[in-house]
C-alpha positions as CSV (number, residue, x, y, z in Angstrom):
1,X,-12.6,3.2,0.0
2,X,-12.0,-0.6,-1.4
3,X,-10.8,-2.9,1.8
4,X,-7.7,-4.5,1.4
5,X,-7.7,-8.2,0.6
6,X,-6.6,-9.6,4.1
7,X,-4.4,-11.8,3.3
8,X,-2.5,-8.7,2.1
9,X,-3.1,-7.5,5.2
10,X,-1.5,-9.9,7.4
11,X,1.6,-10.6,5.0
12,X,0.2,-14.4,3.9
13,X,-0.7,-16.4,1.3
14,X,-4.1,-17.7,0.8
15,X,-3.0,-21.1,1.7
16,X,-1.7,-19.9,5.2
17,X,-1.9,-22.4,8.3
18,X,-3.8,-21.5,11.1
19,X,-0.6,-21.1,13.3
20,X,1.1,-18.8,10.2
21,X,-1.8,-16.5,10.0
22,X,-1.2,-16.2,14.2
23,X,2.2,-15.7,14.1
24,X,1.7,-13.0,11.0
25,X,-0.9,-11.3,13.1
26,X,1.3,-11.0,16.3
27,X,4.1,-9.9,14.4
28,X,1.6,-7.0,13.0
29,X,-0.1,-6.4,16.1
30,X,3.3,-5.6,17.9
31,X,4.8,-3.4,15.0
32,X,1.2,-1.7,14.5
33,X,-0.1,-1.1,18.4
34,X,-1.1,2.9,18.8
35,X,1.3,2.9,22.3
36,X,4.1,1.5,20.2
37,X,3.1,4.8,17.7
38,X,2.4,7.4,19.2
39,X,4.0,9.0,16.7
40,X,1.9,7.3,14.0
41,X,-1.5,9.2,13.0
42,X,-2.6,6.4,10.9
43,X,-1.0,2.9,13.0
44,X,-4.6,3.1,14.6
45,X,-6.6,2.6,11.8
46,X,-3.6,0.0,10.5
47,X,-4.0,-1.7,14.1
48,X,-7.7,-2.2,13.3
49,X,-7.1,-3.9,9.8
50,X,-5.0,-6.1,10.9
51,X,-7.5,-7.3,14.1
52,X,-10.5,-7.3,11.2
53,X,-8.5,-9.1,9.1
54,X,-7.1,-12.0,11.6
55,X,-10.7,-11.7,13.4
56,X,-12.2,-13.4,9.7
57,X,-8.8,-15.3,8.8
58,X,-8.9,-17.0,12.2
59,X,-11.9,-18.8,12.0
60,X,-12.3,-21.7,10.1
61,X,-16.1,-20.9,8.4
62,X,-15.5,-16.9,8.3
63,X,-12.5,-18.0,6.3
64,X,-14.3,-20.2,4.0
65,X,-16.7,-18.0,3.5
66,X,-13.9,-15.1,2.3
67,X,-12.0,-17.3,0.6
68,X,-15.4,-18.1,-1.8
69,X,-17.0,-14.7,-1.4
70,X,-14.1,-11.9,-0.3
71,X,-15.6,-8.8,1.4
72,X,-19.0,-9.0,0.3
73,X,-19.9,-12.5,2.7
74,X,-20.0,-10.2,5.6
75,X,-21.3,-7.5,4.6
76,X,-25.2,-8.1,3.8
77,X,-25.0,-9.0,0.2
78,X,-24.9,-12.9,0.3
79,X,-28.9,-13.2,1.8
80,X,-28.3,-16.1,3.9
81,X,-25.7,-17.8,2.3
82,X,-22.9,-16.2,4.7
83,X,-22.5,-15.9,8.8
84,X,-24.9,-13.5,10.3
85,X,-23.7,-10.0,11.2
86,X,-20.7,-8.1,9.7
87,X,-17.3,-7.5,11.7
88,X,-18.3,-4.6,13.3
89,X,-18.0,-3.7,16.5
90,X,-18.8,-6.4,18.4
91,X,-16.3,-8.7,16.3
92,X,-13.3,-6.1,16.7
93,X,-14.1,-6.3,20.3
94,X,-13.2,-10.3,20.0
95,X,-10.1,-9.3,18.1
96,X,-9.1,-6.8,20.4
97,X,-9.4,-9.4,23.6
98,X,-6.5,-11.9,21.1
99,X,-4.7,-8.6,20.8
100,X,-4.6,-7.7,24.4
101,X,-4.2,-11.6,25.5
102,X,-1.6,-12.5,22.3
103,X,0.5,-8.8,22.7
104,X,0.7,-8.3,26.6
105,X,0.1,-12.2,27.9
106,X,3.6,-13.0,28.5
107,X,4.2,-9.7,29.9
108,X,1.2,-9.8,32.3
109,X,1.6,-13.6,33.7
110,X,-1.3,-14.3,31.0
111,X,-1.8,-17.6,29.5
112,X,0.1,-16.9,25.8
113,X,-0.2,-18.9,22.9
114,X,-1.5,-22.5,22.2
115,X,1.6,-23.8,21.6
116,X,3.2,-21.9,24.8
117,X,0.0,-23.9,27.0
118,X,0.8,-27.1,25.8
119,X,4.4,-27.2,25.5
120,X,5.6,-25.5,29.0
121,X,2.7,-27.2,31.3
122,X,4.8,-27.8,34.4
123,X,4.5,-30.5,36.6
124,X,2.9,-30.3,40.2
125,X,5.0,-30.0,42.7
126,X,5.3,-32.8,45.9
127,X,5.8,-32.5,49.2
128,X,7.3,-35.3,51.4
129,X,7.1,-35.2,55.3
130,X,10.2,-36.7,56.8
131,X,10.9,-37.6,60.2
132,X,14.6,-38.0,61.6
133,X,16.1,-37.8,65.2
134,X,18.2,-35.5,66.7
135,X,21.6,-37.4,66.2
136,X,20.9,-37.1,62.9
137,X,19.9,-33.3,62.4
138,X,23.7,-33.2,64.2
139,X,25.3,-34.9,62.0
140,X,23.3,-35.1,59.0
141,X,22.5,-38.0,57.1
142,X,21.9,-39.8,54.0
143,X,18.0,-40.9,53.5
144,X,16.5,-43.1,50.5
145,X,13.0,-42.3,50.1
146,X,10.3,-43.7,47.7
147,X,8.7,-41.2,45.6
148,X,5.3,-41.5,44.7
149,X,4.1,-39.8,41.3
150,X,4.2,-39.7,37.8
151,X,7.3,-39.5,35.3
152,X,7.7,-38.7,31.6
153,X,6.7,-41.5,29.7
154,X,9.6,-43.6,28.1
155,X,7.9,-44.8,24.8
156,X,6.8,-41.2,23.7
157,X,9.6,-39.2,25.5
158,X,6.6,-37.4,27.3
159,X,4.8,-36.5,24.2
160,X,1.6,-38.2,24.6
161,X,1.8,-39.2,21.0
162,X,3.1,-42.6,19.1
163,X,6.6,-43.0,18.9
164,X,7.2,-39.5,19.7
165,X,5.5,-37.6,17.0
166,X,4.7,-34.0,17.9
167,X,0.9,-33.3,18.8
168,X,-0.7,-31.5,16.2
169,X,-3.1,-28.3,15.9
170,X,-6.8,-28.4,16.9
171,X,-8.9,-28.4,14.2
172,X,-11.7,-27.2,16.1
173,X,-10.0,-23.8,17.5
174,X,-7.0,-23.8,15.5
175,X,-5.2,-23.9,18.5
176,X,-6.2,-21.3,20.3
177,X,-7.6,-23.8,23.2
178,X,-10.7,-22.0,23.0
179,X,-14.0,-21.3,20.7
180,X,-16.2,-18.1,20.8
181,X,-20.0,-17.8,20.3
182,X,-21.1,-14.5,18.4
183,X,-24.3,-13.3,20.3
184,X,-25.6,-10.2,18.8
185,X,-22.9,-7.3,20.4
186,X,-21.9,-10.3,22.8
187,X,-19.3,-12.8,22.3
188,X,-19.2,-16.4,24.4
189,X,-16.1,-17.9,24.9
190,X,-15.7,-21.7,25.8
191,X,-12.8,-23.8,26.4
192,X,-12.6,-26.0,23.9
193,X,-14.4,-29.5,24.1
194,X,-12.2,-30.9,21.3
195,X,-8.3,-30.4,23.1
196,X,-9.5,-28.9,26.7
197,X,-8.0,-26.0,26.1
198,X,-4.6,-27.1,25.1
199,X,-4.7,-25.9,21.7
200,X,-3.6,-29.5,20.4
201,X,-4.7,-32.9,20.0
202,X,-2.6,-36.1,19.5
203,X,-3.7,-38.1,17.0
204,X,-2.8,-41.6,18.0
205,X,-1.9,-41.8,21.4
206,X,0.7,-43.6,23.0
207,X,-0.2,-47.2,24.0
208,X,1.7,-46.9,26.9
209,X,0.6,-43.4,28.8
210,X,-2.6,-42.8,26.6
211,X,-1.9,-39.6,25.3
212,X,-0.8,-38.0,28.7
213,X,2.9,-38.0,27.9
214,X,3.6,-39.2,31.5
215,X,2.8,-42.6,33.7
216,X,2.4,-43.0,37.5
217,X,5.6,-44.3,39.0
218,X,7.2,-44.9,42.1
219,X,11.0,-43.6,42.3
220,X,13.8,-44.1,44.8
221,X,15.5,-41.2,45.7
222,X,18.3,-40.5,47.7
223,X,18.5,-37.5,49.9
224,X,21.3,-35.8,51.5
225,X,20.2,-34.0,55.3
226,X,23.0,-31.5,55.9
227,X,24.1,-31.1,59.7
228,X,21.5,-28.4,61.6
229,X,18.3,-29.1,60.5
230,X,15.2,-28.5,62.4
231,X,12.4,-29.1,62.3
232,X,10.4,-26.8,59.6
233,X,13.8,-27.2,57.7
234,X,12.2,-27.0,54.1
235,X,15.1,-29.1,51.7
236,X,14.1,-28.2,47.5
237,X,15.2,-31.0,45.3
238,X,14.5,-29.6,41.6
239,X,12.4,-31.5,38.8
240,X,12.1,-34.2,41.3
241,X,7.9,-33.5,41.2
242,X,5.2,-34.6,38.7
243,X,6.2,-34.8,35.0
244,X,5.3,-32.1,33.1
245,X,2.4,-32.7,30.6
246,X,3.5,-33.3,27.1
247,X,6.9,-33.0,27.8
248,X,6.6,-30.3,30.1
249,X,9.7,-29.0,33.0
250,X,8.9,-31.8,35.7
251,X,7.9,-30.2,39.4
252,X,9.4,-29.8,42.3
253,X,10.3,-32.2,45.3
254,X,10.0,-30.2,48.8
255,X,11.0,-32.0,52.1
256,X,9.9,-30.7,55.0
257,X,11.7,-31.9,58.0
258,X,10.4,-32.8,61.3
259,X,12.8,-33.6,64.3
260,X,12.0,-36.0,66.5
261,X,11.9,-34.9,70.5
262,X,14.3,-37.1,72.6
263,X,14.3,-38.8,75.5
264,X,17.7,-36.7,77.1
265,X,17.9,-33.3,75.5
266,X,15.8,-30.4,74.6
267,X,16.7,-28.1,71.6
268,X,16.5,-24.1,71.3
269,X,17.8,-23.3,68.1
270,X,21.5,-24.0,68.3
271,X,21.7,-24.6,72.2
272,X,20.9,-28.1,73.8
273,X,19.5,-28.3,77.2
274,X,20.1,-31.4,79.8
275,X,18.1,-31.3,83.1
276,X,20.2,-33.7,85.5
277,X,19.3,-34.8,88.9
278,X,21.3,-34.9,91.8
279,X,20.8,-36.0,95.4
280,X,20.6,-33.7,98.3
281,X,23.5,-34.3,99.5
282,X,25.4,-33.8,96.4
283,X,23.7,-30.7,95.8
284,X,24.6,-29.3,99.7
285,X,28.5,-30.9,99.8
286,X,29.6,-30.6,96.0
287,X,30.6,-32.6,94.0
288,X,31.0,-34.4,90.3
289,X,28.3,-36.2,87.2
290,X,28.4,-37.5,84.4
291,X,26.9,-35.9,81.4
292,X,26.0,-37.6,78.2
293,X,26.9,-35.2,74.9
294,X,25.1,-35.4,71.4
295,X,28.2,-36.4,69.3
296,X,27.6,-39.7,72.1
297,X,30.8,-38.3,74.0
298,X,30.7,-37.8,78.1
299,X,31.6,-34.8,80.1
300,X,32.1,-34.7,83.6
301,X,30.7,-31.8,85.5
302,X,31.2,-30.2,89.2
303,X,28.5,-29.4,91.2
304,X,29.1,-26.3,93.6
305,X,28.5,-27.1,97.0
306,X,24.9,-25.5,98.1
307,X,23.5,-25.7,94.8
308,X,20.0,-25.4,94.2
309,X,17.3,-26.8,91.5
310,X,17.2,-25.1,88.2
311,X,21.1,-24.0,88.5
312,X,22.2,-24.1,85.1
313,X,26.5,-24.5,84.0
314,X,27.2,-23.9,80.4
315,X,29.5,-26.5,78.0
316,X,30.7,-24.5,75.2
317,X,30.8,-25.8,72.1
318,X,28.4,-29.3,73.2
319,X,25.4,-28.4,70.9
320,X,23.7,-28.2,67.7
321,X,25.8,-27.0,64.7
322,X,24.6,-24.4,62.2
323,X,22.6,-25.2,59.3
324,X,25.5,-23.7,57.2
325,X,28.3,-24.2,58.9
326,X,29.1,-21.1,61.7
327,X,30.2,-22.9,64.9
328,X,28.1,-25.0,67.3
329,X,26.1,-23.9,69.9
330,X,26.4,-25.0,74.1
331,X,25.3,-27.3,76.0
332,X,23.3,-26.1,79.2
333,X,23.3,-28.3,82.2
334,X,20.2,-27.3,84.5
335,X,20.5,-29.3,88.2
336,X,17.0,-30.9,89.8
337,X,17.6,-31.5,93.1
338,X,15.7,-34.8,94.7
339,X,14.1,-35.3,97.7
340,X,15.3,-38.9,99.1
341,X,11.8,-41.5,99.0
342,X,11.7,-44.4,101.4
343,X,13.5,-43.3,104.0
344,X,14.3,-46.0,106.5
345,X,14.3,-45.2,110.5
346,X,18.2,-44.0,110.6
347,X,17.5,-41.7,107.6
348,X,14.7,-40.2,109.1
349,X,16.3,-40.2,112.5
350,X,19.0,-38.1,111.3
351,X,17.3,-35.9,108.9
352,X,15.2,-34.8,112.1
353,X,18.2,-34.1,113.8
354,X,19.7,-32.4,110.7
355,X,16.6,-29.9,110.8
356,X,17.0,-28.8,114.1
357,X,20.2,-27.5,113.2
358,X,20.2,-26.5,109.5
359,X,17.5,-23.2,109.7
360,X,20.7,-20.7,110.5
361,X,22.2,-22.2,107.1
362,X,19.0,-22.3,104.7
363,X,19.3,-18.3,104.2
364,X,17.1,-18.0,101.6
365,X,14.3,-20.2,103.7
366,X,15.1,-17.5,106.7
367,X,14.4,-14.7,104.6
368,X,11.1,-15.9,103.0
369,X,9.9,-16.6,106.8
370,X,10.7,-13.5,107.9
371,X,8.7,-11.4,105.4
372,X,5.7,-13.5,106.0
373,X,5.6,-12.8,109.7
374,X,6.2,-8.8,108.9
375,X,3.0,-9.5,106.0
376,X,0.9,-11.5,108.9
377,X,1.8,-8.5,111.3
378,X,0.9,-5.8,109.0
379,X,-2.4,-7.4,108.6
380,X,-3.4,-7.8,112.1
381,X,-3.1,-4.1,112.5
C-alpha cells in the first residue's frame, strides 16, 4: 500500500514552518493516541503515521530531502544521494520519545515545548537574612533593605532582543532546544550548541543586557515586620527575586528573620522571662521591685516574705503578641536571691549572731540535715 504524502498527513502545506508542523503534529498526536482510542482498531497504525511523518518533516535535511525526492529518499532507492537508513524502527523510537515528551510533558512536570522553555523561565529566587531586636518583633516594624540582583531589562522589556522584538526560532533544532544523532538502532541527543537548549535565538541583542533580557541591579525595598515574629519567621515577598529570563515571572524574595537575644528578657514562644535579684533581706522580710516591661512600661512587684531563688510570679498580659493577632502572652518574674559581698565587721558581726539563731526557721535546711545523718547512720551499720 502507497504511503500517504506527509504533509497530508499532518494537515499542512508544503511550505509549513517548523513551529506549524509541531503544533499540527501535537494536535494529531493527542486526537490519534491508542489510550485516547481504545475504541479505535486502526488510531494505532494512524498514531504511527503521524510520528513517521513529523519524525522526517521535523528535521531540516530529512525534509529537504522529501521535499525533492518524496518517499523513495528513505527508502534505499536514491544510492547515496539521501540520509542513511530508512525510518524504521529506530526513527519511530525518536518520534515516540517527542510524542511521550510533547503529549504528557505538561502533565508529568516535563519540560514542554520550545516556546514554553523560553518564555516561562522563572527567575531564581533570593533569600535575605535580617536581624531585628526584640522591641521590634513586639511591635513590628518598617525595614528598607537593598536588594541585590537582577531585574528585567528596561530597553527590551526583558526580551533580550533590540527594541523589543520577539526572539525567533532556532534554525539549528527548529526549536526544539535539542539535536539528535542517528546511530544505527541508537539515537544521541544533545542540547543544542546553537540556543542552549532554549529553542530560540535573538538575533540582534540588546545593547543594554546583551541578549539576557535582564541586568544586575540593586533595588530598595521596603519591608513590613508584623508584631510576633521570631526568629525562623520566614516573610515571602512575591516577584521580588531574579528577573525571569526573556521576560520570564520574576522570583521570589524570602526573609528569614533572626531576633536578636537581649540584655533583660528571655523569650519562649509567646511568654517573656525576667530573672530579678533581690537582697536577702528582701527576700526573708518582703517586700516590693521594680520591673521593666517590653512595651518600655514598669510594673511594680511584691515579694513574699521568705522567698527563695528561682520563685517565679506571673504578669498576665506583659509578653510577646501572636504572630496573627490572638492575645499576648505573660510576663514571668523568676527571683535570684544574693548573698551580700564585702561585708564590713558589724555585718559580719551580726550575721554570726543571726546564725546562731536562724536553724529553727530555715525548715527546708533542717530537713536536708536530718536525712543526711539518718543516710551517714544507715551506712555505719
Amino acid at each position: 500500500m502507497a504511503k500517504r504524502d506527509f504533509y497530508e498527513v499532518l494537515g499542512v502545506s508544503k511550505g509549513a514552518s517548523a513551529d506549524e508542523i509541531k503544533k499540527a503534529y501535537r494536535t494529531k498526536a493527542k486526537e490519534l493516541h491508542p489510550d485516547r482510542n481504545k475504541d479505535n482498531p486502526s488510531a494505532e497504525d494512524q498514531f504511527k503515521e503521524v510520528n513517521e511523518a513529523y519524525e522526517i518533516l521535523k528535521d531540516a535535511e530529512k525534509k529537504a530531502a522529501y521535499d525533492r525526492f518524496g518517499h523513495g529518499a528513505f527508502e534505499g532507492g536514491m544510492g547515496g544521494g539521501g540520509p542513511r537508513g530508512g525510518y524504521g524502527q529506530g526513527d519511530f523510537a525518536s518520534a515516540f520519545s517527542d510524542v511521550f515528551e510533547d503529549l504528557f510533558g505538561d502533565f508529568m512536570g516535563g519540560r514542554g515545548g520550545a516556546g514554553t522553555r523560553s518564555r516561562a523561565q522563572r527567575g531564581a529566587d533570593l533569600r535575605y537574612n535580617m536581624r531585628i531586636t526584640l522591641e521590634e518583633a513586639f511591635k513590628g516594624a518598617q525595614k528598607t533593605i537593598s536588594v541585590p540582583g537582577s531585574t528585567a531589562c528596561g530597553e527590551c522589556n526583558g526580551t533580550g532582543a533590540e527594541g523589543g522584538a520577539e526572539p525567533q526560532t532556532c534554525p539549528t533544532c527548529s526549536g526544539m532546544g535539542k539535536v539528535r544523532a542517528q546511530n544505527g538502532f541508537f539515537t544521541v541527543e544533545r542540547t543544542c550548541p546553537t540556543c542552549g537548549g532554549q529553542g530560540q535565538v535573538v538575533k540582534n541583542p540588546c545593547r543594554a543586557c546583551h541578549g539576557a533580557g535582564r541586568v544586575e541591579k540593586e533595588r530598595q525595598l521596603s519591608v513590613n515586620i508584623p508584631p510576633g515574629v521570631e526568629t525562623g519567621t520566614r516573610i515571602r515577598h512575591a516577584g521580588e527575586g531574579e528577573a525571569g529570563l526573556r521576560g520570564g515571572p520574576s522570583g521570589d524574595l524570602y526573609i528569614f528573620i533572626e531576633v536578636r537575644e537581649h540584655a533583660i528578657f528571655q523569650r519562649d514562644g509567646m511568654n517573656l522571662y525576667c530573672r530579678v535579684p533581690v537582697s536577702m533581706a528582701s527576700a526573708a522580710l518582703g517586700g516590693e521591685v521594680e520591673v521593666p516591661t517590653i512595651d518600655g512600661g514598669r510594673s511594680r512587684v511584691k515579694i513574699p516574705s521568705g522567698s527563695q531563688s528561682g520563685r517565679q510570679m506571673r504578669l498576665r498580659g506583659k509578653g510577646m503578641p501572636a504572630l496573627r493577632g490572638g492575645g499576648l502572652g505573660d510576663m514571668v518574674i523568676e527571683l535570684a536571691v544574693e548573698t551580700p559581698v564585702n561585708l564590713t565587721a558589724r555585718q559580719k558581726e551580726l550575721l554570726r549572731e543571726f546564725e546562731k539563731i536562724e536553724a529553727e526557721n530555715n525548715p527546708e535546711g533542717a530537713s536536708f540535715f536530718k536525712k543526711v545523718k539518718s543516710f551517714w547512720d544507715g551506712m555505719k551499720n
